[in-house]
C-alpha positions as CSV (number, residue, x, y, z in Angstrom):
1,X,0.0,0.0,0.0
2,X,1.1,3.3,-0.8
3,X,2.3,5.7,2.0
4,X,-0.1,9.2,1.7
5,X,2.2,12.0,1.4
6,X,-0.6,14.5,3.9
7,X,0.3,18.3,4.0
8,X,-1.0,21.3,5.6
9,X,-0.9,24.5,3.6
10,X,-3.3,25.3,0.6
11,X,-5.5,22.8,-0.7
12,X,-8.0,22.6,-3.5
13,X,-9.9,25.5,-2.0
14,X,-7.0,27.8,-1.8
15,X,-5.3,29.1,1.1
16,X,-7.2,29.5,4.1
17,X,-8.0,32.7,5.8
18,X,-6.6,31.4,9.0
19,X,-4.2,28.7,8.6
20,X,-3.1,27.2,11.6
21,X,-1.6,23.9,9.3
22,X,1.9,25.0,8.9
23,X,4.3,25.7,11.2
24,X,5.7,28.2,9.2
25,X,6.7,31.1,11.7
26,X,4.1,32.6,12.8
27,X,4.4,36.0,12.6
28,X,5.1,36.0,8.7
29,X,7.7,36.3,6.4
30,X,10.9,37.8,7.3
31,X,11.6,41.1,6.0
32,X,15.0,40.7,4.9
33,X,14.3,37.7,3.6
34,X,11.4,38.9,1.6
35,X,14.1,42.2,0.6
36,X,16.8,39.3,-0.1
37,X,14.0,37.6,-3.0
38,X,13.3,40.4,-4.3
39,X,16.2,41.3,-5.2
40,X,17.1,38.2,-6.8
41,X,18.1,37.5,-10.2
42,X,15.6,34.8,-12.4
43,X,17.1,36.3,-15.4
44,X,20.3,33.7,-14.9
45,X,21.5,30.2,-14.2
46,X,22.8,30.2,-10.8
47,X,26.8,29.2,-10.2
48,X,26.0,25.5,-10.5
49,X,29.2,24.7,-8.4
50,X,27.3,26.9,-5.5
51,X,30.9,28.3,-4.6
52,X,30.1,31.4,-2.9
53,X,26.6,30.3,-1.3
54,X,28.8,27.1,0.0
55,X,31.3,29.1,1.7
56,X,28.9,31.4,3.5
57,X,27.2,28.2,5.0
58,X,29.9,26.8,6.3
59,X,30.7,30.0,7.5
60,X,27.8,30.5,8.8
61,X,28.0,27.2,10.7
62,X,31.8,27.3,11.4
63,X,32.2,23.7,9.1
64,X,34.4,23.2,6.1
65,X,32.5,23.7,2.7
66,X,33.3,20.0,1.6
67,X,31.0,19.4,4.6
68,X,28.0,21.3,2.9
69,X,25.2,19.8,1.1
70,X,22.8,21.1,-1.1
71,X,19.5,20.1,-1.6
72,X,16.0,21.2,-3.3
73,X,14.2,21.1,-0.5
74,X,13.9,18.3,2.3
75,X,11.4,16.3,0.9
76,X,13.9,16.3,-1.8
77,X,16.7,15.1,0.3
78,X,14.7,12.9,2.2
79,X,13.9,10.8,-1.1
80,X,17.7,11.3,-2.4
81,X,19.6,9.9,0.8
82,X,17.0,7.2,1.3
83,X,17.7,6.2,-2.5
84,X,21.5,6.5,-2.1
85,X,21.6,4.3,1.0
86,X,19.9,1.7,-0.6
87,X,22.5,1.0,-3.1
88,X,25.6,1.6,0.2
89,X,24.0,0.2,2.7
90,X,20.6,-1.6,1.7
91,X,18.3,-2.6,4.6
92,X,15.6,-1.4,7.2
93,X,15.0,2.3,7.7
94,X,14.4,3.1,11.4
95,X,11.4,6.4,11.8
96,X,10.7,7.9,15.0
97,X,7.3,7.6,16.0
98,X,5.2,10.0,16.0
99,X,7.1,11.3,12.7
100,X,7.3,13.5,9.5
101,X,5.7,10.9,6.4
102,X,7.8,11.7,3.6
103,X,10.0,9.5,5.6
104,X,8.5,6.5,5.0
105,X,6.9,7.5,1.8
106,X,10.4,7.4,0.8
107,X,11.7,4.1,2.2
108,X,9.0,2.6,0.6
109,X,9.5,4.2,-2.8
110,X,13.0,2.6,-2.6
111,X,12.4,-1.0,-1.4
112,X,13.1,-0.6,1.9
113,X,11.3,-1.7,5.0
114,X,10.6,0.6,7.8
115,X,11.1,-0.1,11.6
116,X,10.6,1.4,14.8
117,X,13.6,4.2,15.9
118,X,14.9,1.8,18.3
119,X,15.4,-0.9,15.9
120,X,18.6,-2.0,14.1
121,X,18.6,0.1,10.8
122,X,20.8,1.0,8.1
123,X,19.4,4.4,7.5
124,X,18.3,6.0,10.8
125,X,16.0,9.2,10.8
126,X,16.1,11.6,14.0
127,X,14.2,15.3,14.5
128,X,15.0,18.1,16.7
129,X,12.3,19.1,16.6
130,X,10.0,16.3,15.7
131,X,6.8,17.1,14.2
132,X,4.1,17.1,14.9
133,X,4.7,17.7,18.2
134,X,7.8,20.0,18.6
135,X,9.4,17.5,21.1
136,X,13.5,17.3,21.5
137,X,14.5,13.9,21.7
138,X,18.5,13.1,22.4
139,X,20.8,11.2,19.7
140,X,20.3,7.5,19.4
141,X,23.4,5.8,20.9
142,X,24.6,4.4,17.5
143,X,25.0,7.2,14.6
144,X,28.8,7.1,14.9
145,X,28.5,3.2,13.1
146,X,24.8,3.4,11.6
147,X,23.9,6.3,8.8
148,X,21.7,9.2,10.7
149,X,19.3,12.5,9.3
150,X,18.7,14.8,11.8
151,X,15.9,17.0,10.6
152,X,16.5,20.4,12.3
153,X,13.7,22.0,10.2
154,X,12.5,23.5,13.6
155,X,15.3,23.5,15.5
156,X,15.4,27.6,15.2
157,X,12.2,27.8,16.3
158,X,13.0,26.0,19.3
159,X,10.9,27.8,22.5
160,X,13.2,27.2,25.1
161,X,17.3,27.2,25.8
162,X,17.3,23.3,25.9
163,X,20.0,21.6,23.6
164,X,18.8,18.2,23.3
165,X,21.8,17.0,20.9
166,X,25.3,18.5,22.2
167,X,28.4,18.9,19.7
168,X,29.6,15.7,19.6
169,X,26.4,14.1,18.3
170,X,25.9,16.5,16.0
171,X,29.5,15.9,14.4
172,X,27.9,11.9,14.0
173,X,24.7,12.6,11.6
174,X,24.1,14.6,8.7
175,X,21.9,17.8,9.8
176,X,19.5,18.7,7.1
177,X,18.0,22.5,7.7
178,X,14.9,24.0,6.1
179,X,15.0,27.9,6.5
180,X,11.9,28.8,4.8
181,X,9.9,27.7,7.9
182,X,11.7,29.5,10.2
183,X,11.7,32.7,7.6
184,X,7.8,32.2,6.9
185,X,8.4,31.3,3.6
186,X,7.6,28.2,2.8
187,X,6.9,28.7,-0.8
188,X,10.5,29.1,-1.7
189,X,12.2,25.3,-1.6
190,X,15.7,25.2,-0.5
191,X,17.5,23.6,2.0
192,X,21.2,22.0,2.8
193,X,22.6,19.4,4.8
194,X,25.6,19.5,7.2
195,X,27.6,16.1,7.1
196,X,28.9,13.9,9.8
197,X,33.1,14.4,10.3
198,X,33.3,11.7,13.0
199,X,31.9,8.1,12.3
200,X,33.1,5.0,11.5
201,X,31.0,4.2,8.7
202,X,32.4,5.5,5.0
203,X,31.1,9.2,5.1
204,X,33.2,10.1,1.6
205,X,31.2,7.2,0.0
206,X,28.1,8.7,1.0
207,X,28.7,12.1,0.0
208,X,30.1,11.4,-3.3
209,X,27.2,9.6,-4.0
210,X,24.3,11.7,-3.1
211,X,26.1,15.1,-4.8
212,X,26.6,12.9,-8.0
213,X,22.4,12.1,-7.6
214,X,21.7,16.3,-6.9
215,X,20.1,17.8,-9.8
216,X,21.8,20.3,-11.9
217,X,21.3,23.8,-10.4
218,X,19.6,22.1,-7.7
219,X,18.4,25.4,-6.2
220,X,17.1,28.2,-8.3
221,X,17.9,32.0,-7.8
222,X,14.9,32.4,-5.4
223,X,16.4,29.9,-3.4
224,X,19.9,30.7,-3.3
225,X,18.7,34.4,-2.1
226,X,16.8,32.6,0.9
227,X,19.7,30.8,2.6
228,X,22.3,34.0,2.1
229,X,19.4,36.1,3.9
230,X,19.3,32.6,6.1
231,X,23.4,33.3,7.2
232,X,22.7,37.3,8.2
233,X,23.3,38.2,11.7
234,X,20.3,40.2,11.9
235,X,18.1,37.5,10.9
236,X,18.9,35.3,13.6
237,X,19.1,37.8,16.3
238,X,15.3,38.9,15.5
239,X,14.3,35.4,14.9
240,X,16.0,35.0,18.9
241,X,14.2,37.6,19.8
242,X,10.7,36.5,18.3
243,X,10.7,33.7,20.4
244,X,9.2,35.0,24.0
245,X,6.3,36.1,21.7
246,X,5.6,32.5,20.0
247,X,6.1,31.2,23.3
248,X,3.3,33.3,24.7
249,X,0.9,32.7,21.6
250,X,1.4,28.5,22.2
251,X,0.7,29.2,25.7
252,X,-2.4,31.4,24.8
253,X,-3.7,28.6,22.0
254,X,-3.2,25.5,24.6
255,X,-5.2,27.4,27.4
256,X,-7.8,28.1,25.1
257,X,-8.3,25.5,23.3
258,X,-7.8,23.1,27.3
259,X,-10.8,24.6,28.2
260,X,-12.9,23.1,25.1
261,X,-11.1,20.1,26.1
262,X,-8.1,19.5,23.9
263,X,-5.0,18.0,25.5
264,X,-2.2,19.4,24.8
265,X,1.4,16.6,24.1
266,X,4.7,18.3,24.9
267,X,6.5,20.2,23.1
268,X,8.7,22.9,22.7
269,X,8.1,24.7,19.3
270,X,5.6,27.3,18.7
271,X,3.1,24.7,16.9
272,X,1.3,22.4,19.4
273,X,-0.4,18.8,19.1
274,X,-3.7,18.2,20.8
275,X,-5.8,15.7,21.2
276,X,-9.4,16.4,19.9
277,X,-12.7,16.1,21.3
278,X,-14.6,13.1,20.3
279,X,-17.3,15.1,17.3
280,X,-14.8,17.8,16.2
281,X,-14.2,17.5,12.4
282,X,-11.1,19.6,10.7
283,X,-13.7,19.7,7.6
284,X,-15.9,21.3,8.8
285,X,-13.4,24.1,10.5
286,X,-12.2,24.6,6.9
287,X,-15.7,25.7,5.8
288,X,-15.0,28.1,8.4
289,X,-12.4,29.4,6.8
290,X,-10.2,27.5,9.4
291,X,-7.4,25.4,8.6
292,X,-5.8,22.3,11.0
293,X,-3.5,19.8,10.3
294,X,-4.7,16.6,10.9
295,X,-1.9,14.4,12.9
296,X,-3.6,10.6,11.3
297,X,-0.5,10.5,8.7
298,X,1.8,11.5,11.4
299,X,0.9,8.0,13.5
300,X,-1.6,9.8,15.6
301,X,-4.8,9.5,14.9
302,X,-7.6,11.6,16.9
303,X,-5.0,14.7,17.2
304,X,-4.8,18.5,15.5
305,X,-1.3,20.0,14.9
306,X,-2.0,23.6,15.5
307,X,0.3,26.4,14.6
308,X,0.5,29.0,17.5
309,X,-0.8,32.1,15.5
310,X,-1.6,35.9,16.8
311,X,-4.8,37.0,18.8
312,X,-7.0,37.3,15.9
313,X,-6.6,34.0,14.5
314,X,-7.0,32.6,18.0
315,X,-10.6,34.0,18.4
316,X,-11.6,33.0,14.7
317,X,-10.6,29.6,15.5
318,X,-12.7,29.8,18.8
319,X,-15.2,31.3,17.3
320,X,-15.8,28.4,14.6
321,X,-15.4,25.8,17.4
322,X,-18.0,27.3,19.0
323,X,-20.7,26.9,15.9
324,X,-19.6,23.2,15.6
C-alpha cells in the first residue's frame, strides 16, 4: 500500500484565511528575507558549483564547505539519501514515531522496510524538533556506526534554551535544515545538509554519492537568495528575539483550546499537538475558513497540529469551534 504524502498548507480551495496547518513562523515572512528575494536574479542560471553560497554556509555554521550539502528542498533530500543508501547500505530504515511521512513515503519508494527508531537500521532518521509535536528527543546511541538524518527543520524555532543533541552528536549525523519555515516562507524550496566528520562508517562514500544524484542547479535564484538572507546576523538575532512572543501565543492557543477540552502533548516549538474532542471535524473548521493539520498520517490519529498564530486568529478559531 502506498504511504499518503498528507500536508498542511493550501488545498484545493485555496489558502485558508486562517491557517493554523503549517508551522511556518508565525508572525510571517521575514523582511529581509522577503528584501533578499526580491532582489534576486531569475534572469540567470545560478553558479551550479554553488561556490560562494557554500562558503557562506559553512561559515555560517563554522564547518568546512566539503562538509556542505545542497538540496532542493527536504522532501527532496529525504527521497535522495533514502535512495543513495539503498545502493551503500541496503536494509531497514528506522522512523521515530510519531514522525514526518515523507519518511517512510520514501523508504518505501526505494524498497526498503521501515522499523521502529529503536530498531537496528541502516538508515536512521532523528528530529530536533519532531513534528508534529515540537518534542526534542536526544541522539540515538549508534549514529557514529549506523547512517543518521537529523531534521532540524525546527530547531530555530525552538521555545526554550534546551540543547537536546550536544556537539559531539551532532558531528555523528548529517543535519538537514529548512529555513523557509523558520523565515515564513515556505513557498520558496531550499535547503542543505551538514555532514557527519566523526563516524566509522564511509562518510566520503556517501557524500560522493548523493552530490553525483543532486540535480543540476539544484536550487534556483529564489532559493539561493533565501539561505544567504538565512546566514545574516540580523536575521537570527530577531528570529532570537521573536521567540518570548511565540512562546506566549502556544501558551495562549493551549489554554484556550484546554478549556474546550483538547489536550495538549509536549513540546517545545511554537506549533502544538492536541488531542481532539470526540465530534470535532477539521472539515468542517475549513468551511469556516479555518485550517488544522490533521496528525492521522503523522501516526496519531484523533489529534490537530495547530500552529500557535496571533490574537485574531485565535478568536476565529474559537469562534468556529463554538458553531460546531
Amino acid at each position: 500500500m502506498t504511504v499518503a504524502r498528507i500536508h498542511g498548507g493550501p488545498d484545493a480551495q485555496g489558502v485558508a484565511r486562517w491557517d493554523f496547518s503549517t508551522c511556518s513562523h508565525p508572525l510571517g515572512p521575514h523582511p529581509l528575507a522577503l528584501l533578499a528575494l526580491a532582489q534576486a536574479d531569475p534572469r540567470h542560471y545560478p553558479d551550479p558549483s554553488y561556490a560562494a553560497l557554500r562558503q557562506q554556509l559553512a561559515d555560517f555554521h563554522g564547518v568546512a564547505p566539503a562538509r556542505l550539502l545542497l538540496a532542493a528542498s527536504a522532501s527532496e533530500f529525504i527521497q535522495r539519501v533514502t535512495a543513495v543508501g539503498q545502493r551503500l547500505a541496503p536494509g531497514a530504515v528506522a522512523i521515530p514515531q510519531p514522525a514526518y511521512g515523507d519518511y517512510a513515503a520514501a523508504a518505501q519508494t526505494w524498497g526498503r522496510g521501515v522499523v521502529a527508531e529503536d530498531a537496528p537500521a541502516t538508515l536512521r532518521w532523528a528530529a530536533e524538533l519532531r513534528s508534529p509535536d515540537g518534542l526534542a528527543i536526544g541522539a540515538p546511541t549508534d549514529c557514529h556506526t549506523t547512517p543518521t538524518v537529523l531534521d532540524r527543520a525546527y530547531g530555530p524555532l525552538r521555545l526554550s534554551a534546551r540543547q537536546a543533541w550536544g556537539d559531539a552528536a551532532l558531528r555523528t549525523v548529517f543535519q538537514l535544515f529548512t529555513p523557509n519555515k523558520a523565515l515564513g516562507l515556505c513557498g520558496v524550496r531550499a535547503a542543505y545538509a551538514i555532514a557527519p566528520d566523526a563516524v566509522d562508517w564511509d562518510v566520503e562514500a556517501w557524500c560522493a554519492a548523493l552530490r553525483a544524484a543532486e540535480p543540476s542547479w539544484v536550487l534556483g535564484a529564489h532559493g539561493v537568495s533565501l539561505l544567504q538572507a538565512w546566514c545574516q546576523p540580523r536575521v537570527q538575532q530577531s528570529l532570537l528575539d521573536s521567540l518570548p512572543l511565540l512562546s506566549a501565543q502556544r501558551a495562549a492557543l493551549v489554554q484556550a483550546l484546554a478549556v474546550r477540552g483538547f489536550g495538549a502533548r509536549p513540546g517545545d516549538a511554537p506549533f502544538g499537538c492536541l488531542r481532539v474532542p470526540v465530534g470535532l471535524s477539521a472539515v468542517r473548521l475549513r468551511e469556516h475558513g479555518v485550517a488544522v493539520r490533521d496528525c492521522s498520517s503523522f501516526g496519531l490519529p484523533g489529534h490537530w497540529r495547530l500552529n500557535a498564530l496571533g490574537a485574531e486568529a485565535l478568536d476565529a478559531l474559537l469562534q468556529a469551534l463554538d458553531e460546531e
